[in-house]
C-alpha positions as CSV (number, residue, x, y, z in Angstrom):
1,X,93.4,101.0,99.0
2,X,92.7,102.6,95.6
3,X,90.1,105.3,97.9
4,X,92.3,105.8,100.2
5,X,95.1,106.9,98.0
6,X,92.3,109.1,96.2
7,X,91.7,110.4,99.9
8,X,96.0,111.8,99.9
9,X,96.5,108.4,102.5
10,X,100.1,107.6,102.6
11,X,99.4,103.4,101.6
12,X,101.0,100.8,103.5
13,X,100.9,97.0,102.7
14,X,97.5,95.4,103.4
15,X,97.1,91.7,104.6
16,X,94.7,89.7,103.4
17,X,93.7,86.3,105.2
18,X,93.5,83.4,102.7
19,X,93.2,79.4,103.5
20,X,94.3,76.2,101.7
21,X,91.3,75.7,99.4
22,X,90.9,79.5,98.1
23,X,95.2,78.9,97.6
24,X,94.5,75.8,95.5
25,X,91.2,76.0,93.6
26,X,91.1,79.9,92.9
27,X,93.3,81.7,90.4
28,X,94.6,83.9,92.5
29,X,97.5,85.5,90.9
30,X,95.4,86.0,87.9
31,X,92.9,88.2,90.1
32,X,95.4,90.0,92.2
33,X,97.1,91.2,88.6
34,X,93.7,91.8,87.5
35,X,92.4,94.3,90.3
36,X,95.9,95.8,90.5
37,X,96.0,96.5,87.3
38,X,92.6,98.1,86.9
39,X,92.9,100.3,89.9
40,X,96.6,101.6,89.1
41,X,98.3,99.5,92.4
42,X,101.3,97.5,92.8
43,X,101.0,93.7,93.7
44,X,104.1,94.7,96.6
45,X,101.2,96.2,98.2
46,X,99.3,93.2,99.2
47,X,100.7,90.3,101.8
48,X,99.1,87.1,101.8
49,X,98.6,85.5,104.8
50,X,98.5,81.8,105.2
51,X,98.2,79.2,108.5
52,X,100.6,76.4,109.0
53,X,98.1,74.4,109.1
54,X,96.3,75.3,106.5
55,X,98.5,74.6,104.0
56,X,101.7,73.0,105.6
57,X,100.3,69.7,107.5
58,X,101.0,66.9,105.6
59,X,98.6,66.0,103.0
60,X,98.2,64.5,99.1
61,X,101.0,65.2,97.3
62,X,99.4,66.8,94.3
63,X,97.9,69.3,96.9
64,X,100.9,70.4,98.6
65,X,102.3,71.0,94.4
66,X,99.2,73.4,94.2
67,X,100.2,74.9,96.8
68,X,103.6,75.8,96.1
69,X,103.1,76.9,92.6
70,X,100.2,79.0,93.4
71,X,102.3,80.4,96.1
72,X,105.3,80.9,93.3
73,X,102.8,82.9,91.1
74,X,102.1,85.4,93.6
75,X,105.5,86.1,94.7
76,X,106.6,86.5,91.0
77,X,103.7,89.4,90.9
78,X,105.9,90.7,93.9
79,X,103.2,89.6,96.3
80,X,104.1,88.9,99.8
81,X,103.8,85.7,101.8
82,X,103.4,85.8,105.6
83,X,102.8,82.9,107.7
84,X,100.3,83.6,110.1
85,X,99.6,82.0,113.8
86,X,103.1,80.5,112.9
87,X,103.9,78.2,115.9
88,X,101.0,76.6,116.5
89,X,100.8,74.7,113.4
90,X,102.4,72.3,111.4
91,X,105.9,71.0,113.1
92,X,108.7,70.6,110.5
93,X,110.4,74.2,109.8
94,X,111.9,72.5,106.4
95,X,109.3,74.7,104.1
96,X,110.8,77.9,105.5
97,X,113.6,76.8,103.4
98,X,111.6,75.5,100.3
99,X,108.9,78.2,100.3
100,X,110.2,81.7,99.9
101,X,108.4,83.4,102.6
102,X,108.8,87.2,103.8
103,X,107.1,87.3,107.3
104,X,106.1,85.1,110.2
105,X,103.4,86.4,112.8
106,X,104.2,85.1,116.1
107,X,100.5,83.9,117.6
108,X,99.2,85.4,120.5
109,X,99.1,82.6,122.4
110,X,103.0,82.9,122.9
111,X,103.3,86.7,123.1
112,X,100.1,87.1,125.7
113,X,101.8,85.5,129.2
114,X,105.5,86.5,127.6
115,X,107.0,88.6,130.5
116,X,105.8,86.4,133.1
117,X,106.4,82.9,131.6
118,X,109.5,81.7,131.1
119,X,108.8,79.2,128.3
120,X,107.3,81.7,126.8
121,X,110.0,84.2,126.5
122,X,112.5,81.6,125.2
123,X,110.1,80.5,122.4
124,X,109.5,84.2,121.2
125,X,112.9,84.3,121.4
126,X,113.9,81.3,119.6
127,X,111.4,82.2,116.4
128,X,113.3,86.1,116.5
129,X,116.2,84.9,116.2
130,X,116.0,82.4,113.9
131,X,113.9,84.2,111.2
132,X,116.6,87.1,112.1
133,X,119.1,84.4,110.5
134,X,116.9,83.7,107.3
135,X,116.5,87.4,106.8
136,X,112.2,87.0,107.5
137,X,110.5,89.7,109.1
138,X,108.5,89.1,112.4
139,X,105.5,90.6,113.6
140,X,104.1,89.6,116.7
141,X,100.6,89.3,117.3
142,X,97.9,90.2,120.3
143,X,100.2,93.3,121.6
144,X,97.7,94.7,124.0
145,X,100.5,96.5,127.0
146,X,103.2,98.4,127.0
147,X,105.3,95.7,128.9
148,X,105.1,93.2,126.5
149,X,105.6,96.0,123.5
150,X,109.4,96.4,125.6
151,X,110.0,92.8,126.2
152,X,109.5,92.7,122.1
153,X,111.6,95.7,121.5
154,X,114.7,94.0,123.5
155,X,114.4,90.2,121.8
156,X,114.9,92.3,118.4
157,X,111.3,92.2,117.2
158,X,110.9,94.8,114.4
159,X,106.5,94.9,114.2
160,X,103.8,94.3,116.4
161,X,100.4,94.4,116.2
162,X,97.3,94.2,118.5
163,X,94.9,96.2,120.8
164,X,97.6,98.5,122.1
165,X,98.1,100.2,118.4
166,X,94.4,99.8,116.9
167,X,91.2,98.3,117.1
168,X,89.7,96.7,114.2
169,X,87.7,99.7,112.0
170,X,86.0,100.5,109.5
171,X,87.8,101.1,106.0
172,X,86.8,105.3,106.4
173,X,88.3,104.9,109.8
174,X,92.2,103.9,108.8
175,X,92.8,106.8,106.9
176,X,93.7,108.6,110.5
177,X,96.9,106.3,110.6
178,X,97.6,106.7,106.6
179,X,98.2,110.9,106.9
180,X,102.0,110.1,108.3
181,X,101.9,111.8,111.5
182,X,102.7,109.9,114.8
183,X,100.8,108.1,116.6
184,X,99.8,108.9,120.2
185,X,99.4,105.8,121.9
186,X,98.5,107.4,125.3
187,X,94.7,108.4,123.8
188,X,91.9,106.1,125.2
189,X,91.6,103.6,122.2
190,X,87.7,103.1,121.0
191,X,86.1,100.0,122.4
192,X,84.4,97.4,119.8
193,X,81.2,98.4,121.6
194,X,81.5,101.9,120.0
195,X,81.9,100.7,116.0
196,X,79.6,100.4,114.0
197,X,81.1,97.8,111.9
198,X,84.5,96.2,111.8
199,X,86.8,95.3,109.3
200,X,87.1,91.6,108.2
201,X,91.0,91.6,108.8
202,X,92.6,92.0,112.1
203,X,94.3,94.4,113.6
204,X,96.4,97.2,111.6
205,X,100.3,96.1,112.0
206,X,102.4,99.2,113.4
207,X,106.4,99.7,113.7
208,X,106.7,98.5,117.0
């Protein structure tokens, strides 16, 4: 992030993927305000992404604590908290109301058949509105036509990502969609075939 604001990118939040054990046995806070720090960034610019079942399932008590607090740490460093592949994971919706959490990401496996299957629809649905009512931004994942991009737009969904927008890159790559100027989604996207290397994340979340 630090090169590409040397390279005149316009930054955007950056997700970074991190499980249960990294959450709990890492000082993460204290490396995030570390590396921030050094390179001149704000912690608002980095989201952390965690699974439901990761870190949600029921487990020892003392873990689930670890959890929490390490999770408090990094939002009091203005760090954002998404919940990724939410849906598919752990049951009980109660922690959306203990854990202060600032985005849920829809999986893929809900949003692929969503204009043709019924249950579908009404689950995609269901999670819009109701995050909609606990003021948490949605992004849904594994966007890859323009049908299900509408569907999204009329349930109320705000973000998307997926093959549609971008293909994973490499780092030099991304500073096309950092220079502000509108995307043309009608070009012929680049398959994986033709990148040298890939990024580690997944694919770049655009305004949908």
């Amino acid at each position: 992030m630090a090169r590409w604001r040397q390279a005149e990118g316009q930054l955007v939040p950056v997700a970074i993927n991190v499980s249960a054990v990294q959450l709990q046995r890492s000082n993460l806070a204290e490396q995030i305000a570390r590396l921030t720090k050094e390179v001149g960034l704000e912690a608002s610019m980095l989201q952390i992404e965690l699974t439901e079942s990761a870190v949600f399932e029921r487990r020892e008590a003392r873990a689930r604590e670890a959890s929490q607090d390490a999770v408090a740490k990094l939002r009091e460093l203005g760090v954002h908290i998404a919940i990724d592949d939410f849906g598919t994971g752990y049951s009980s919706l109660s922690y959306l109301k203990r854990w202060r959490v600032d985005t849920l990401k829809i999986d893929r496996s809900f949003v692929r058949d969503l204009v043709t299957d019924l249950s579908d629809l009404a689950i995609v649905s269901a999670i819009i509105a109701m995050a909609r009512h606990l003021h948490i931004q949605v992004v849904a994942e594994g966007i890859e036509g323009w049908q299900q991009l509408e569907k999204l737009r009329q349930l109320g969904c705000t973000y998307a990502q997926g093959y549609l927008f971008a293909r994973p890159a490499p780092a030099q790559d991304c500073l096309r969609y950092l220079n502000g100027a509108p995307l043309d989604l009608t070009q012929r996207l680049p398959t994986p075939e033709s990148l040298e290397a890939t990024a580690s994340g997944e694919q770049m979340a655009m305004r949908a």
